[in-house]
N, C-alpha and C positions, 0 to 999 in steps of 0.2 A: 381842315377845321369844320369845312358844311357837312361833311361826312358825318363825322361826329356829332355833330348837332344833329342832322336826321335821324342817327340813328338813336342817339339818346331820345328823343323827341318819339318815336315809337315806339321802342323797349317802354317807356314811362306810362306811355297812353295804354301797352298792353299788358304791364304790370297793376296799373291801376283797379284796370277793368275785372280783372282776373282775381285778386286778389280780394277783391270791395267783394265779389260772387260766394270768395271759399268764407271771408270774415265777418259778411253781414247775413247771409243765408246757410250756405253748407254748413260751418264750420263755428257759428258761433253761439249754440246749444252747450256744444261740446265746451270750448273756453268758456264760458258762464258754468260751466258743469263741476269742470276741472283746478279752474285758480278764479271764478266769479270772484271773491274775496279779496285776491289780488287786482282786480280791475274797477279802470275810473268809468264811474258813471256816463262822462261825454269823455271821446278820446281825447289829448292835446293834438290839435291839426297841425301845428307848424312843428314840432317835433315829428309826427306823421310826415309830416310833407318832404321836412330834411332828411330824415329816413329815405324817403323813396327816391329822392336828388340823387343821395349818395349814393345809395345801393345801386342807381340803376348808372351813373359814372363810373364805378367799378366794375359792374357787368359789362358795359361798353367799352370800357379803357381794356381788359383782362380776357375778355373772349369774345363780343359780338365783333367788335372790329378787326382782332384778327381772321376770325371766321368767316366771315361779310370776305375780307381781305382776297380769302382762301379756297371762295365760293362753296364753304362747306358748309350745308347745314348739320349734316352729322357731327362736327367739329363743334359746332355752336351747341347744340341737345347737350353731349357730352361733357366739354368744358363748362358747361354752365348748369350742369348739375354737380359736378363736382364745387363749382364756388358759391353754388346754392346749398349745399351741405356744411362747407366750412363756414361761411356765414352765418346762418342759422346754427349751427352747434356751437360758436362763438355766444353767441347770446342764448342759447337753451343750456347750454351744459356751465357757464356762468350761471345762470339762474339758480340751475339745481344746484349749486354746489354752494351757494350763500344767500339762497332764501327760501324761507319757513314756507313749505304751502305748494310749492312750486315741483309740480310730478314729472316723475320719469313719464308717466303717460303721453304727458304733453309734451314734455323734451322729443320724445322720440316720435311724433305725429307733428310737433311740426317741424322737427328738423327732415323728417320727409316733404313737409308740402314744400320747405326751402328748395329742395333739391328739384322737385317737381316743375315747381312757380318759373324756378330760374331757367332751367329746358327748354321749359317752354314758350317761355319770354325771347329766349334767345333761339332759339332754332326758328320762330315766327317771325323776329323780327329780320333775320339773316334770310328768309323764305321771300317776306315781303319786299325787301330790298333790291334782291336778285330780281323778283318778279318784273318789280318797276326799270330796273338796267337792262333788260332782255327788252322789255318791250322797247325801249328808248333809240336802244342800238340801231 
């Protein structure tokens, strides 16, 4: 169970980080560009937040911790871009398919960054891990 909590506990902190980078600076020209019209002037934080609970419990339950498990970060990169993809196409290709406004552009840029964000959340946090058990050993 500490396991788990660790590793939840750093996947979150580097999902945060990561993310706050692509949504407040990179990336949020483009969504103001793309569906502005679609978006609330201050975001909801607690939906924001249970968002990022869950997501990053499911990245944890479903690939960091067998990967961690497995000593593979390859494992981790892979597997968690692949349920960065299905995730994020979950709610982008929803989107497009029942609402006004809502582009294939953005469907398809950020179901990449999903697939991207979740890689690299998980291959870093399975990096970070290993790191700290080598040194420990």
């Amino acid at each position: 169970m500490t396991f788990y909590v660790l590793l939840w506990a750093i996947a979150f902190a580097l999902l945060l980080i990561i993310d706050m980078v692509w949504l407040m600076w990179l990336g949020r020209g483009f969504y103001v560009e793309e569906i502005g019209s679609l978006l609330l002037e201050q975001p909801n934080l607690i939906a924001a937040f249970t968002f990022y609970a869950l997501y990053i419990a499911g990245l944890v339950y479903l690939v960091i911790a067998p990967a961690a498990e497995a000593e593979s970060v390859t494992k981790a990169v892979v597997s968690g871009a692949v349920f960065g993809l299905v995730a994020y196409a979950t709610y982008d290709l929803t989107n497009l398919a029942v609402m006004k406004g809502f582009t294939l552009k953005i469907a398809l840029i950020d179901m990449v960054w999903g697939m991207v964000l979740s890689a690299a959340v998980s291959g870093l946090t399975v990096k970070i891990v290993s790191f700290f058990q080598t040194s420990n050993a």
